[in-house]
C-alpha positions as CSV (number, residue, x, y, z in Angstrom):
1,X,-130.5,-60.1,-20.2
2,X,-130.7,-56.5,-18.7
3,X,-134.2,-57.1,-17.7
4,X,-132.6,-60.6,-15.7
5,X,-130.0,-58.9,-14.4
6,X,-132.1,-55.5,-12.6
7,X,-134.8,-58.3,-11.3
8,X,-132.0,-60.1,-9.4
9,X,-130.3,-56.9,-8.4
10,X,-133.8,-55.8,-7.0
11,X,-134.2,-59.2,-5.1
12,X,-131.1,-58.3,-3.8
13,X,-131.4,-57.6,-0.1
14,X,-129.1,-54.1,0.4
15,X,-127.4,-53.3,3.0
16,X,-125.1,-50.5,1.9
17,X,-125.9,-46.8,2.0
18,X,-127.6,-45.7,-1.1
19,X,-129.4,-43.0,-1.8
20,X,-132.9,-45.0,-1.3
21,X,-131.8,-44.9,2.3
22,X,-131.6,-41.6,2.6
23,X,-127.3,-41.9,2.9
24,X,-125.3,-41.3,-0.5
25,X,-123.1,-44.4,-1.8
26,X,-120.1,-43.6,-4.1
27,X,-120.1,-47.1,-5.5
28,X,-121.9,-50.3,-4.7
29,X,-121.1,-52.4,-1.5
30,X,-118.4,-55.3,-1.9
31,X,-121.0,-57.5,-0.9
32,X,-123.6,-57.0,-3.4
33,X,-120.6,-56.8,-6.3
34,X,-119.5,-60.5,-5.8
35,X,-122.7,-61.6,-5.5
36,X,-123.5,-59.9,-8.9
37,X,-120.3,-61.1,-9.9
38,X,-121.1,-65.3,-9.0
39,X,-124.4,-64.7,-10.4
40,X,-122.9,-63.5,-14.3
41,X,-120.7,-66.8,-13.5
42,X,-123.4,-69.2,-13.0
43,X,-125.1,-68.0,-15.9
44,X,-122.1,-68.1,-18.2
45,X,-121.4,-71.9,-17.4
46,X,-125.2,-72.2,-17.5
47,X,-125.1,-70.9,-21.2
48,X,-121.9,-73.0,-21.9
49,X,-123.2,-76.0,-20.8
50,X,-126.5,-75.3,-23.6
């Protein structure tokens, strides 16, 4: 699941400051946290569903 979850996070176009942009980022962008967030709830109701 780890593995799953740093692949996606990696397909992930970013478009907050991080670090790998050269600008430091306290926390991850809103965006990309309710996108992570719908993507743990697809694949809860995917596991339910099995």
């Amino acid at each position: 699941l780890p593995k799953l979850l740093s692949a996606t996070a990696t397909e992930v176009p970013c478009t907050c400051p991080s670090p790998a942009h050269g600008e430091a980022a306290p926390r991850p962008g809103p965006a990309l946290s309710l996108s992570l967030l719908f993507f743990l709830f697809l694949l809860h109701s995917g596991l339910r569903r099995l």
